[in-house]
C-alpha positions in Angstrom: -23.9 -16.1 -0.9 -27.3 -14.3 -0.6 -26.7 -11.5 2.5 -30.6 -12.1 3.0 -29.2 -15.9 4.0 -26.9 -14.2 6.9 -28.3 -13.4 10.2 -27.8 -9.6 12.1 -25.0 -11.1 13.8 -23.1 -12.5 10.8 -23.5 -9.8 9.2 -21.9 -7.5 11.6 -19.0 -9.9 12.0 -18.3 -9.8 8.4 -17.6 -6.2 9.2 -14.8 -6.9 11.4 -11.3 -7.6 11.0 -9.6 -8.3 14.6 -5.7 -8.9 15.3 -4.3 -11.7 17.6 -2.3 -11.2 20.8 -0.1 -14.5 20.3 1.3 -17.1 18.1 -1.5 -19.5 18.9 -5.1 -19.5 18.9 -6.3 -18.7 22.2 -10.6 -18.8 23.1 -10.9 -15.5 22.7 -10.0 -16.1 18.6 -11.8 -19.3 18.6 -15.0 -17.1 20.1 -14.8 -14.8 17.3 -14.3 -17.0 14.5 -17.2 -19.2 15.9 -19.5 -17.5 17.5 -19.1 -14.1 16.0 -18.2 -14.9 12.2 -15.9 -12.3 12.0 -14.8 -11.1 8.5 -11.1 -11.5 9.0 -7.8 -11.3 11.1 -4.3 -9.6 10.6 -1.5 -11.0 11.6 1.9 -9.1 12.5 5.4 -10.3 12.9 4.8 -11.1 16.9 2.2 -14.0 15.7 4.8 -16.7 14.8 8.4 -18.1 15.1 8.8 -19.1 11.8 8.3 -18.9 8.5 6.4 -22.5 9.1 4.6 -21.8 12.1 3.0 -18.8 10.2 1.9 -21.0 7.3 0.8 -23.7 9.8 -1.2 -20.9 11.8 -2.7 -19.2 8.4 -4.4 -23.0 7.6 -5.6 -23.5 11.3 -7.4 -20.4 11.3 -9.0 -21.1 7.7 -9.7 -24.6 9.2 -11.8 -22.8 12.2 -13.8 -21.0 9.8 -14.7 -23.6 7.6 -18.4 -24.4 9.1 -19.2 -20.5 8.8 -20.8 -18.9 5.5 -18.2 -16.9 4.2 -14.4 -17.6 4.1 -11.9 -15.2 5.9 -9.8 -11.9 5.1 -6.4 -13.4 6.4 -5.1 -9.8 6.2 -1.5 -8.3 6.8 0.3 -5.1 6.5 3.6 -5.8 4.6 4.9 -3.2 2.9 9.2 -3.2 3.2 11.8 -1.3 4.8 11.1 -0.6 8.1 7.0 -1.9 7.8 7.8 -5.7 7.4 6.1 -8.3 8.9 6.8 -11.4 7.4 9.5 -14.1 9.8 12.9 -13.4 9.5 13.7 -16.4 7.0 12.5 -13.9 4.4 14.7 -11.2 3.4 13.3 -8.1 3.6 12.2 -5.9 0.4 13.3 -1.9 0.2 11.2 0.3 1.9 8.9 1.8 -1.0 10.7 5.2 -1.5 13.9 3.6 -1.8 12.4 2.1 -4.6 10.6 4.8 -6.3 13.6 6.6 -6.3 15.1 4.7 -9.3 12.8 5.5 -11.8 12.3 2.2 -12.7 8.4 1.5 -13.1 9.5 -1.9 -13.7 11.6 -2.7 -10.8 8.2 -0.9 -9.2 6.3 -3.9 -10.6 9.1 -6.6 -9.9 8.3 -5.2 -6.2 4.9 -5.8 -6.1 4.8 -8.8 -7.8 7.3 -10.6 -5.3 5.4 -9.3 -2.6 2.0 -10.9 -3.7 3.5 -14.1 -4.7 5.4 -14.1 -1.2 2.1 -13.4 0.6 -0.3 -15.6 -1.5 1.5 -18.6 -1.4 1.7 -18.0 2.3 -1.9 -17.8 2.7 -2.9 -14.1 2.5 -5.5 -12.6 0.7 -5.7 -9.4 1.8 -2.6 -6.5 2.4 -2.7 -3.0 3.9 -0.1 -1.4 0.7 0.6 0.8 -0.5 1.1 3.6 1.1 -0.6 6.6 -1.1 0.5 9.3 0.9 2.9 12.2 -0.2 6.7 12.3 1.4 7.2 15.5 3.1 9.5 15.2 5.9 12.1 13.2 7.5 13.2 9.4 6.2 11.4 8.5 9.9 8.5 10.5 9.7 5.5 8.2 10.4 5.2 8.1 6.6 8.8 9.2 5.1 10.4 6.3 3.5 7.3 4.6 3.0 6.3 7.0 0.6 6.7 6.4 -2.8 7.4 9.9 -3.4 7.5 13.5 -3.0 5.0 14.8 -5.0 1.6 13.6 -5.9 2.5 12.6 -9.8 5.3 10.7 -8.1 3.1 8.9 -5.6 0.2 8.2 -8.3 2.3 6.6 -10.6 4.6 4.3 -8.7 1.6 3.6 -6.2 -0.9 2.6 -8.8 1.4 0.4 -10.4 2.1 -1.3 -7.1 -1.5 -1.8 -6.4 -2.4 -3.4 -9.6 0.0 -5.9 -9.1 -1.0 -6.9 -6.4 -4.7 -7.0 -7.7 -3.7 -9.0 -10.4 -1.6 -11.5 -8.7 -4.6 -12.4 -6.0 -4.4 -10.2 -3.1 -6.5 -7.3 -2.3 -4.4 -4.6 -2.1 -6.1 -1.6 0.4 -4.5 2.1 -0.1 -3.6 3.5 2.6 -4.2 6.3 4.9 -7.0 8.8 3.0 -6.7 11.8 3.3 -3.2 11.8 3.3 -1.0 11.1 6.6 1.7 13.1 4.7 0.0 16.6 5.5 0.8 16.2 9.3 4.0 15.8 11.2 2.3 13.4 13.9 2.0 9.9 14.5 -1.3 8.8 14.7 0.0 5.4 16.8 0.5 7.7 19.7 -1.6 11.0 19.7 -4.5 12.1 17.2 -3.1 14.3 14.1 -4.3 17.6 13.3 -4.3 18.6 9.2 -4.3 22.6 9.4 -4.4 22.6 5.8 -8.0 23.9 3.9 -9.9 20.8 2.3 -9.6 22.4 -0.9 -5.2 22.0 -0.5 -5.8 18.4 0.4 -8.3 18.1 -2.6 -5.7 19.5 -4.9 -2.4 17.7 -3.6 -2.7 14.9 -0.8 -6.3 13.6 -2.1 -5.1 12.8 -5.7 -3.3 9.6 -5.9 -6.0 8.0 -4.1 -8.7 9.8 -6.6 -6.3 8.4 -9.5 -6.4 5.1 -7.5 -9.9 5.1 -7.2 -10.4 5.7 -11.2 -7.7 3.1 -11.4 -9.7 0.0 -9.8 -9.3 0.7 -5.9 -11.1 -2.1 -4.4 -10.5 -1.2 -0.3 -9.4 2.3 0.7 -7.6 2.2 4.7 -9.4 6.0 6.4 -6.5 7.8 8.8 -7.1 8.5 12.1 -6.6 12.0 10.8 -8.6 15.3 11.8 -9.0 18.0 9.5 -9.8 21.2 10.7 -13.2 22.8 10.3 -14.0 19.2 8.4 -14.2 16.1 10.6 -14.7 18.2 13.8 -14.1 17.0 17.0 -13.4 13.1 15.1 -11.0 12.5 12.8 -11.9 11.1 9.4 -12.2 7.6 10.2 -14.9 8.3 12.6 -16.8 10.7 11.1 -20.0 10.3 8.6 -19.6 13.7 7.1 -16.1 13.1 5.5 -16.2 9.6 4.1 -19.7 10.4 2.5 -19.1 13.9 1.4 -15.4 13.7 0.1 -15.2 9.8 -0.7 -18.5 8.5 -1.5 -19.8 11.4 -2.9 -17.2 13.2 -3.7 -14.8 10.3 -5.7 -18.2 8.4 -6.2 -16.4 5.4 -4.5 -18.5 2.8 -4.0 -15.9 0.2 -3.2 -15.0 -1.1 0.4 -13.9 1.5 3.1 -11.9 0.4 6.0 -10.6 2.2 9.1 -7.2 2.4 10.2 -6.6 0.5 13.2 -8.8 1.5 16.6 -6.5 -0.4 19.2 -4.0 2.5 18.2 -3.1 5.1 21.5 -4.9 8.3 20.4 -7.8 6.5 19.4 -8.2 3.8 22.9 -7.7 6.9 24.8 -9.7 9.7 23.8 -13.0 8.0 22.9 -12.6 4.7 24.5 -13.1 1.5 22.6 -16.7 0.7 22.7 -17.4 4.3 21.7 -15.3 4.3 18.8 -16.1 1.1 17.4 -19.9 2.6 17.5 -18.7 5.5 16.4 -17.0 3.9 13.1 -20.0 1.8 12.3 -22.1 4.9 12.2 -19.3 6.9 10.1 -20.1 4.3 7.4 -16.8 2.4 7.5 -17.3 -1.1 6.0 -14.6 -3.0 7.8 -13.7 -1.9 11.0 -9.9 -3.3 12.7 -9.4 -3.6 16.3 -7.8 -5.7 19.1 -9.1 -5.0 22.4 -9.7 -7.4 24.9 -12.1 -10.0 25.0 -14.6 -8.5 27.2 -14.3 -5.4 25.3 -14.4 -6.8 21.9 -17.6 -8.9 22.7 -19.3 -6.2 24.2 -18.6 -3.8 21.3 -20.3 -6.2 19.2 -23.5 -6.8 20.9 -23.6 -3.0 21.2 -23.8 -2.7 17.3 -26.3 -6.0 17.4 -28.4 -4.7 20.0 -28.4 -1.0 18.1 -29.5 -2.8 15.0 -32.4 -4.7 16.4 -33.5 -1.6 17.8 -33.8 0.3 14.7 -30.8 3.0 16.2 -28.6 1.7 13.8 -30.3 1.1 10.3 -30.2 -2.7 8.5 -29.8 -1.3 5.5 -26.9 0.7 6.4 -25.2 -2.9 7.5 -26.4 -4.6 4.3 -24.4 -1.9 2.0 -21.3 -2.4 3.5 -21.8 -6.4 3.6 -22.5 -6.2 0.4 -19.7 -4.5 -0.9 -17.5 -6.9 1.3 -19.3 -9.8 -0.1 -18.2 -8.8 -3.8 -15.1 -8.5 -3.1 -14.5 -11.8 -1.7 -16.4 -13.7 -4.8 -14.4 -11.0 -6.8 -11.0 -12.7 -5.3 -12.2 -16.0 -5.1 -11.4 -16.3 -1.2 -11.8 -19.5 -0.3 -11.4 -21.6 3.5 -10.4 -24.7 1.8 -7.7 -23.9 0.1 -4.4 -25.5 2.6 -1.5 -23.0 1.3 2.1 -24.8 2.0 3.9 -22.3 1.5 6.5 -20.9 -0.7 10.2 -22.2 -1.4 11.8 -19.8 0.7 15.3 -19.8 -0.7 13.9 -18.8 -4.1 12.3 -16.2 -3.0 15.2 -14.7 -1.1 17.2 -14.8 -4.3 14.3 -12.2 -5.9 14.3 -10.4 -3.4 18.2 -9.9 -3.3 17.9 -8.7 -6.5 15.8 -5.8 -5.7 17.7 -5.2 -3.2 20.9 -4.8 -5.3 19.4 -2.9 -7.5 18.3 -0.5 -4.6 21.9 -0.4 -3.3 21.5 -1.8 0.2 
């Protein structure tokens, strides 16, 4: 696919991954998919009954988007422990510290592994793992167990590992949440985090797995709704310009896909509103921006951004970069709409992931 082939408002959609409000497909995802070729969707746990119903609703969507250009992100968030979305015919798989903790690079891998072939067979192409971001507090801190360590050799080692299988066993694996959600004892589901530490600390601890990642073969990098002092201002990273292109693109010379953590979460909705934040990440330089408002709001956020292109306020060029860059990595992972996914055999797959979990004592 040629992007000059693609028209402004195709392009912008490819720049958008939404979420879904039910376990069907209402108008409102119909309208995206059709009208607004968005670039993706993620689903979560709340989106089916069934282990079958999610299948069934993974090839419905595809089906939807078969008459557009460009096939779809069908994107998820699975990570284990306490972050699992998959129906509850799947056993779940230890959270990733409780992993880490044995040592075991290979039960590391095992992890992965299961997780992609769980997920690709399913109909995913895309996952929000691993968490690169250093333990520092409690087991239910917003990152805690879901760290892979406690220290950034830790983190960087297991991480990496984690990512690469899933890279090489077909699903885009995006590292998640740069700078390092680690550094701050809030939540950034519920109010907007403050880093107090100097850029140079984060540079020299929290930043580093994802700079090993990055010389590792990062393909997507999640930004956190983070805000580092005397850095991102007023904004926190995923909203502001002058972080992601001095400290990522600049900085780790990433020129790989960039995608903001999600804007539907409280601190973002409620301090800048969603039309303004979904302006404001386009203008950061995000390449994929996630969101779930409502329909009204959705629509109107995108023929904001179209209306802002047309008029020269927000540069073409700056759009075809990021399209681009999303572009490649869908020819990279062969992403296709026509592929019809039935699924894996369940049972087997709950005997793997016993294993683990034996091995993982729980």
């Amino acid at each position: 696919m040629e992007i000059k082939e693609l028209s402004i408002k195709e392009k912008i959609g490819q720049m958008v991954i939404i979420g879904m409000d039910t376990n069907y497909i209402t108008d409102r995802i119909k309208n995206m998919i059709q009208k607004y070729k968005i670039g993706g969707i993620i689903l979560y746990r709340k989106n089916f009954k069934s282990y079958d119903s999610m299948v069934k609703l993974i090839n419905e969507l595809k089906e939807l988007n078969k008459n557009n250009k460009i096939p779809m992100f069908i994107a998820i968030d699975q990570e284990g422990g306490r972050v699992n979305r998959m129906p509850k015919e799947l056993k779940n798989l230890p959270a990733a510290n409780k992993v880490a903790n044995k040592k075991d690079i290979e039960l590391v891998k095992n992890t992965a592994q299961i997780t992609a072939k769980m997920l690709y067979e399913s109909g995913f192409n895309m996952n929000f793992a691993p968490v690169m971001d250093i333990k520092r507090f409690s087991e239910n801190h917003v990152v805690g167990d879901r760290a892979f360590g406690e220290n950034k050799d830790d983190v960087s080692k297991y991480a990496i590992e984690y990512m690469k299988q899933l890279q090489q066993n077909n699903i885009i694996s995006v590292i998640k949440h740069f700078p390092g959600h680690g550094a701050t004892k809030k939540d950034s589901h519920f109010s907007l985090p403050i880093i107090n530490k100097k850029i140079s600390e984060l540079q020299n601890d929290d930043m580093i797995p994802f700079k090993n990642a990055i010389d590792e073969g990062a393909d997507a990098i999640l930004i956190g709704h983070l805000v580092i002092k005397n850095v991102t201002g007023i904004y926190p990273a995923s909203l502001s310009r002058k972080f992601i292109y001095k400290y990522l693109r600049k900085g780790y010379r990433y020129n790989k896909v960039i995608v903001t953590d999600d804007l539907k979460m409280r601190a973002i909705r409620l301090i800048y509103g969603p039309r303004f934040a979904f302006k404001k990440a386009f203008e950061a330089g995000n390449d994929i921006i996630v969101f779930r408002f409502n329909k009204d709001e959705e629509q109107r956020a995108l023929d904001k951004i179209e209306s802002l292109v047309k008029t020269g306020k927000i540069k073409e060029n700056r759009i075809n970069k990021s399209v681009k860059r999303i572009l490649k990595i869908k020819e990279k992972y062969n992403i296709s709409d026509s592929q019809n996914f039935e699924g894996i055999d369940v049972e087997e797959i709950n005997k793997e992931i016993s294993k683990i979990r034996t091995k993982c004592k729980i």
